[in-house]
VMD Tcl script that draws the C-alpha trace (Angstrom):
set ca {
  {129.34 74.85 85.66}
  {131.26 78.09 85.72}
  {131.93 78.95 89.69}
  {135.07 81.03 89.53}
  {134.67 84.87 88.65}
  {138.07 86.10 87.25}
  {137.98 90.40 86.97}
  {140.29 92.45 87.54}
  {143.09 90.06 88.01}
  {140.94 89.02 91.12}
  {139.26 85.67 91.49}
  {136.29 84.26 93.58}
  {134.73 81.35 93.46}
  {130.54 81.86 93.84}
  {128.22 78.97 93.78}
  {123.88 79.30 94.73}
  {122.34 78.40 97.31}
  {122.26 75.49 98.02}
  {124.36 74.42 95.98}
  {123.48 71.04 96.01}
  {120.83 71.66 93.80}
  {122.65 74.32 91.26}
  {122.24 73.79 87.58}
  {125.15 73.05 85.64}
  {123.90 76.07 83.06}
  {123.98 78.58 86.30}
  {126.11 80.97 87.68}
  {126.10 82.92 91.10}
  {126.76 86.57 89.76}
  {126.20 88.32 86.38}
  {127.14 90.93 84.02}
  {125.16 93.67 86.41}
  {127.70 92.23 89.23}
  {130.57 92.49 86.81}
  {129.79 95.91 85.26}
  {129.33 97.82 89.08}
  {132.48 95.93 90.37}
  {134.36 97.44 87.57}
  {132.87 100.82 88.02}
  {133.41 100.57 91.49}
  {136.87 99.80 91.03}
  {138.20 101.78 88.35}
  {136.24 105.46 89.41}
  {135.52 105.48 93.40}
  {138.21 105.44 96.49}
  {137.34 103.04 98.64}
  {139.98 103.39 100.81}
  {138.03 107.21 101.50}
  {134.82 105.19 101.89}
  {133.21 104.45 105.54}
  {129.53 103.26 104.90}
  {128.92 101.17 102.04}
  {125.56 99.34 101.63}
  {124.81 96.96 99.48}
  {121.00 96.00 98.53}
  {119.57 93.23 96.34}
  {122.87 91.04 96.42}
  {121.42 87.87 95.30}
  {124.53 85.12 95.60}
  {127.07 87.48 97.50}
  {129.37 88.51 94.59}
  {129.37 91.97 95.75}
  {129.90 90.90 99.58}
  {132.38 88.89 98.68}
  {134.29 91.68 95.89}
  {134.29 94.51 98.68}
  {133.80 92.23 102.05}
  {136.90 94.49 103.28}
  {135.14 97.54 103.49}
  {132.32 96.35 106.31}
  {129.44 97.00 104.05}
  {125.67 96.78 105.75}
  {124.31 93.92 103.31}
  {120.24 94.06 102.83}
  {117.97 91.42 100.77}
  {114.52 90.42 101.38}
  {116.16 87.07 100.44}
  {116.88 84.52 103.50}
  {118.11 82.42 100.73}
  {120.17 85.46 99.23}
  {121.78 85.71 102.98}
  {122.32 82.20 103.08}
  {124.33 81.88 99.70}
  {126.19 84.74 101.26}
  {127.42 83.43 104.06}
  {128.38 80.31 101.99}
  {130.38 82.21 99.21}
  {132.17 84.25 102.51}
  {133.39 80.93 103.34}
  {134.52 79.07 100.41}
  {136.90 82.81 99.57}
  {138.14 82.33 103.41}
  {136.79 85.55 104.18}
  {135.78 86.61 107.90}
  {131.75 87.08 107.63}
  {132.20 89.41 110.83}
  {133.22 92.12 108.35}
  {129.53 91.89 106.51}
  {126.38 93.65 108.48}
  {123.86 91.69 107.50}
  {120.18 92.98 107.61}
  {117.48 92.60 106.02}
  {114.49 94.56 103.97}
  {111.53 94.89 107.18}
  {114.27 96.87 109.60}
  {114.98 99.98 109.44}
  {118.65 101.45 109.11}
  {118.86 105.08 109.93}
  {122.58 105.85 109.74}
  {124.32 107.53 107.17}
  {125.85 106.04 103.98}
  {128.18 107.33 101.39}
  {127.99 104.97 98.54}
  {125.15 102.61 98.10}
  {125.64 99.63 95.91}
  {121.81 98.15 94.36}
  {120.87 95.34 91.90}
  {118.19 96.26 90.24}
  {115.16 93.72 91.85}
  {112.64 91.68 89.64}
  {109.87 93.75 91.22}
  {109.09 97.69 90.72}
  {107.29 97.51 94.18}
  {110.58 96.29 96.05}
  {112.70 98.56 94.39}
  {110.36 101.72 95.34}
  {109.90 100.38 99.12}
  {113.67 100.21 99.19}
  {114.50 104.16 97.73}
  {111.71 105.25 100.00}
  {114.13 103.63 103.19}
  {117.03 105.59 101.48}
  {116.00 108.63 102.27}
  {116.82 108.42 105.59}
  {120.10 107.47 105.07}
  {121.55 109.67 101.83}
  {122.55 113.07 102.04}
  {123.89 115.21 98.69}
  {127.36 113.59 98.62}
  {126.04 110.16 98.95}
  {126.79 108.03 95.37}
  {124.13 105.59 94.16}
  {125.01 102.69 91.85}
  {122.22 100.44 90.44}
  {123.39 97.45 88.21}
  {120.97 95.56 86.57}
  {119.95 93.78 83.02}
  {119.34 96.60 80.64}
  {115.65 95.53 79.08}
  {114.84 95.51 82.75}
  {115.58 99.23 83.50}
  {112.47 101.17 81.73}
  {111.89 105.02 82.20}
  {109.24 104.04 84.78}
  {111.88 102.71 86.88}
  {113.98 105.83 86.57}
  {111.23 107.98 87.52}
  {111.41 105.86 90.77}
  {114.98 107.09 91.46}
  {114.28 110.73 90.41}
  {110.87 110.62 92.49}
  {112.33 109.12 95.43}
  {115.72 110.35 95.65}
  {117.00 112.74 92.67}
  {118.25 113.18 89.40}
  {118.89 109.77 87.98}
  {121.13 109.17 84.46}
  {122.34 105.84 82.89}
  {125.69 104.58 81.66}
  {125.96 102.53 77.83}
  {125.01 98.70 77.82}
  {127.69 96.60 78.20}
  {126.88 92.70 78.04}
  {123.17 93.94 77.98}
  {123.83 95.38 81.26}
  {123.19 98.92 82.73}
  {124.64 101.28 85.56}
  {122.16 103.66 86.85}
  {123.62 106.77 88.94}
  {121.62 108.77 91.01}
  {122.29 112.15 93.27}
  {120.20 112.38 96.57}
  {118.10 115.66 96.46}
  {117.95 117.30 100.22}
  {114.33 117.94 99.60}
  {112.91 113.99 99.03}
  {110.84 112.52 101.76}
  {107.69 110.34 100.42}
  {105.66 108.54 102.35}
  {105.05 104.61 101.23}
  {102.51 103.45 100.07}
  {102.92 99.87 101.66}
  {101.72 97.69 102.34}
  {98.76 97.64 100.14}
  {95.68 95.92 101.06}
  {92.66 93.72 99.59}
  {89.65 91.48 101.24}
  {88.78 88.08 100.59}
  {85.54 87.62 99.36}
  {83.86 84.95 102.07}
  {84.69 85.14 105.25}
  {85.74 89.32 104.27}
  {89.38 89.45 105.79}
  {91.75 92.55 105.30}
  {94.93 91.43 103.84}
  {98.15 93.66 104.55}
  {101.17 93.01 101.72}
  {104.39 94.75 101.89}
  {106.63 95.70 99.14}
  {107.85 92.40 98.02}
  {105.08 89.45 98.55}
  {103.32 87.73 95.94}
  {99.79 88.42 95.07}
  {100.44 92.10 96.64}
  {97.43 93.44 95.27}
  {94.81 90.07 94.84}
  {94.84 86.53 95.76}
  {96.53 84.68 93.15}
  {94.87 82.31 91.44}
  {97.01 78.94 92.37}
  {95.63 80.38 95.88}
  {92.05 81.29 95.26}
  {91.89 76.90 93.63}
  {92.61 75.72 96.31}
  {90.49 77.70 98.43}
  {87.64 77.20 96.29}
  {87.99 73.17 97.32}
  {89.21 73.99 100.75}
  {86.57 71.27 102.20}
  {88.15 68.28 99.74}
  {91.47 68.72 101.88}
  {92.43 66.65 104.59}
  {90.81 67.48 108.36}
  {93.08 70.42 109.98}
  {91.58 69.77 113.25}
  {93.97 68.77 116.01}
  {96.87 68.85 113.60}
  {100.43 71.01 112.77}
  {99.64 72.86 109.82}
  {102.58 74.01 107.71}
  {101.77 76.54 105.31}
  {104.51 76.54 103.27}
  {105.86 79.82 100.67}
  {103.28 81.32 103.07}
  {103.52 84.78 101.33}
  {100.74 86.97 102.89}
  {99.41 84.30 105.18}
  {95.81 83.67 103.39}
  {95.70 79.91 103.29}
  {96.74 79.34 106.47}
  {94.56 82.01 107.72}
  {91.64 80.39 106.24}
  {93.24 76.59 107.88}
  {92.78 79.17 111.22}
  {89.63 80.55 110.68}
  {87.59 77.60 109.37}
  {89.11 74.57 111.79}
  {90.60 73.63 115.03}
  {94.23 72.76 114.39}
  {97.06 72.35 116.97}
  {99.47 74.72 115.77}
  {99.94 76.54 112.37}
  {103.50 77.04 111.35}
  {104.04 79.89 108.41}
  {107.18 79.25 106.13}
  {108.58 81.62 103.41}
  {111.63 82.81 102.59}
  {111.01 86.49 101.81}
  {111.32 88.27 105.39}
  {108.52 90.74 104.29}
  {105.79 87.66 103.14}
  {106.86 86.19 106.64}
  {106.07 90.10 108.76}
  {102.92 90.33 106.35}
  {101.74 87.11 107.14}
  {101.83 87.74 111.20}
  {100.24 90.83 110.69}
  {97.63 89.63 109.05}
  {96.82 87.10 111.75}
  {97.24 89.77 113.96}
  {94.91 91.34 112.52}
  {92.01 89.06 111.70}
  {91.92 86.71 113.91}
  {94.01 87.89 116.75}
  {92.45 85.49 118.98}
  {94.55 82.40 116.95}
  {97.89 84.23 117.34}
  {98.90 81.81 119.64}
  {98.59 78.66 118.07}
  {101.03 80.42 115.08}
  {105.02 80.12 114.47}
  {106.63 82.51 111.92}
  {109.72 81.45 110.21}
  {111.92 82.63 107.37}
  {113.98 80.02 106.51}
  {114.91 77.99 102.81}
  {111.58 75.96 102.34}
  {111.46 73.71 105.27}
  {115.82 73.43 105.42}
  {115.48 74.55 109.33}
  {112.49 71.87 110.19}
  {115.02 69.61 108.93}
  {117.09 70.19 111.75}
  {115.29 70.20 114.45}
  {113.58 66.96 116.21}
  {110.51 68.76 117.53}
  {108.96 69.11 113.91}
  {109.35 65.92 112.83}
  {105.56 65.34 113.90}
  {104.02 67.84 110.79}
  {100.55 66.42 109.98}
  {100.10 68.37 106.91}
  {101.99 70.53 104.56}
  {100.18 72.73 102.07}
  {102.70 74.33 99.40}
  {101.98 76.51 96.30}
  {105.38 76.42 95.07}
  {107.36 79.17 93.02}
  {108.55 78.62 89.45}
  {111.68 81.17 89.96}
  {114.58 81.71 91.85}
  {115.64 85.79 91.51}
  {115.02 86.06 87.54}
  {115.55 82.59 86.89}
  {112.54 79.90 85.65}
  {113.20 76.65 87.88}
  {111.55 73.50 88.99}
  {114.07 73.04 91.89}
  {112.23 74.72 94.89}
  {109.15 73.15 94.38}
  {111.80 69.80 94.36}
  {113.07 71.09 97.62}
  {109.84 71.44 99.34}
  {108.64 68.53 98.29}
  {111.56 67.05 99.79}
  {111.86 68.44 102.69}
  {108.07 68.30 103.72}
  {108.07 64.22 103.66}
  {111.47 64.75 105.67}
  {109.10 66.83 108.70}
  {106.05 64.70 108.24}
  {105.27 62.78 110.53}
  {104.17 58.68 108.91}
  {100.54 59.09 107.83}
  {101.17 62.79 107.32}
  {100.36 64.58 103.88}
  {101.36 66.84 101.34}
  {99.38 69.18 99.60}
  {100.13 71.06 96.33}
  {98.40 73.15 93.75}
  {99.96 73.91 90.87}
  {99.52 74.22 87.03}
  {98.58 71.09 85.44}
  {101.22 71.00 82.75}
  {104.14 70.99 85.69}
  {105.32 67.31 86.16}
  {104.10 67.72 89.71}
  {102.52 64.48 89.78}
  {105.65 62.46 88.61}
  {107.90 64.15 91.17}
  {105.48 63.45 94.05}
  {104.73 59.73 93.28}
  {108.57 59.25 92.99}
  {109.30 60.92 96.34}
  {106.11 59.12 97.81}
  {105.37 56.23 96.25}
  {101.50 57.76 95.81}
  {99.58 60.58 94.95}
  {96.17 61.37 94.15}
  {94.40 64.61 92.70}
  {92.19 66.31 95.27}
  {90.88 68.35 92.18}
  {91.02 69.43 88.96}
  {90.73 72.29 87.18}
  {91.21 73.53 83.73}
  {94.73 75.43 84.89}
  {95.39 73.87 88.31}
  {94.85 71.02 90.10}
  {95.46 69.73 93.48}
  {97.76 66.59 94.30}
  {98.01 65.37 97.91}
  {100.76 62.68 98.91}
  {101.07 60.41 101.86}
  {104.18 59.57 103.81}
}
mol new
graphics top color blue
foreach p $ca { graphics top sphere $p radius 0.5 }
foreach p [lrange $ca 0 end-1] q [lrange $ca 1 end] { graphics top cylinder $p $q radius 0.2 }
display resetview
């Protein structure tokens, strides 16, 4: 496992978060990270440089690399934050120097060089140039770093759309740069969040920039809302709708039962804002039996006595962390759902049926059973 990042005759040592469960094969920065801290570096004066903002950071290489110049440091990623505040720590630096923030507020003052990785989503990315405006004026330098099959024309047209003319550096380690100049004349409207309606009962469903299933309900969703009745009773019970995104199955828990409390869980800060809204929205009367929480799977639940009682969990795990394929989320909130439920208390999951879902859960539980099955999905439920 390769944690130490030697450049420039510099070194800093990087894990992911948490680390606990990093693969041996991964690494918590890349050649994007490596290519704009040698840019960086070699062509700008930071010593001449007040505002620096850095966007998309996923692990904290680039807090860490230029901590000492206060950068504001936005990600949609509690778990991004979270790794950076750990990587601050193990390189003894003070995380008072790092303004953290993240991608639903708004940051209005003025900065002179902003530092971007290049996100896995267009829609992110677009949301995020569209919040530059308000920030950039003509001298302000724009760096984007990211893999180079993953920077199309499209995405350039975002920068020259959004903020002005755009060019690109030469690959190096099949990364890119991507420069940009702010034109005085750029201010677009966004167009998030988008919406779409459920079929039956009709609800409006807000998504910003950077949930899943922005523009329909995804399909893991739409199973297990097609067999909503074969799930446990909600009534009387703490719900835990966990990787919320936009909120739908526990608005459904909400709309079709009587439960004692209904806890949304994600860890992108704009599924957790789209989910309240769209309680707020639909069933407005419910708001109050709802908690909203960005936190690393259920990592905070963990820590606190008063949700040890969770009745049920229902989970429609990720396969990815950043641009990564992985099975170790869905570990983790398997994990740390029998860890809040109460004895008696259950688990639900839908995923794809190939997935060894059903070997993990019976080793965690001791049981599980499929709810239903479908010729892509199924749903497994497990009992504490």
């Amino acid at each position: 496992m390769n944690t130490c990042l030697t450049l420039l005759n510099k070194n800093l040592h990087l894990v992911r978060y948490p680390e606990s469960l990093q693969h041996p094969s991964w690494q918590a920065w890349d050649s994007a990270d490596e290519y704009l801290i040698e840019h960086v570096e070699q062509h700008i004066d930071l010593e001449k440089t007040e505002n620096i903002r850095i966007i998309n950071d996923d692990f904290g290489a680039l807090a860490c690399w230029f901590a000492n110049s206060n950068p504001i440091w936005v990600s949609d990623s509690y778990v991004a934050k979270q790794a950076c505040v750990l990587n601050l720590a193990k390189n003894e630096l003070d995380v008072s120097q790092i303004t953290f923030s993240d991608s639903v507020k708004q940051i209005s003052s003025t900065v002179d060089l902003v530092l971007l990785k290049i996100p896995k989503t267009n829609a992110l990315l677009e949301q995020q140039l569209i919040d530059l405006q308000s920030s950039v004026t003509a001298s302000t330098k724009i760096i984007a770093a990211g893999k180079a099959n993953l920077i199309p024309k499209s995405m350039l047209g975002l920068f020259e759309k959004y903020l002005g003319p755009t060019t690109t550096s030469l690959a190096k380690k099949k990364s890119r740069l991507v420069f940009c100049q702010p034109a005085a004349d750029k201010s677009h409207t966004s167009p998030y969040p988008t919406t779409w309606y459920t079929d039956s009962p009709k609800f409006k469903i807000s998504n910003l920039a950077n949930v899943f299933a922005r523009q329909q309900l995804d399909i893991g969703a739409r199973f297990i809302l097609e067999h909503f009745k074969k799930l446990p009773s909600f009534d009387n019970k703490t719900i835990v709708d966990l990787g919320c995104g936009n909120g739908v199955l526990g608005l459904h828990v909400l709309n079709s039962s009587s439960p004692d409390k209904v806890i949304f869980v994600d860890e992108s800060y704009m599924a957790v804002a789209s989910a309240k809204h769209n309680i707020e929205t639909n069933l407005p009367d419910k708001l109050h039996l709802c908690e909203f929480r960005v936190d690393n799977c259920l990592e905070g639940f963990r820590q606190e006595t008063e949700h040890a009682q969770v009745d049920l969990v229902l989970c429609n795990p990720p396969f990815h962390q950043q641009n990564t394929i992985t099975d170790h989320i869905a570990w983790q909130m398997f994990t740390d759902s029998k860890g809040v439920l109460r004895k008696g208390g259950q688990l639900c999951v839908v995923g794809n049926r190939h997935l060894d879902y059903p070997k993990k859960l019976k080793r965690l539980f001791g049981n599980t059973n499929a709810v239903a099955t479908g010729k892509k999905f199924s749903i497994l439920a497990a009992t504490k």
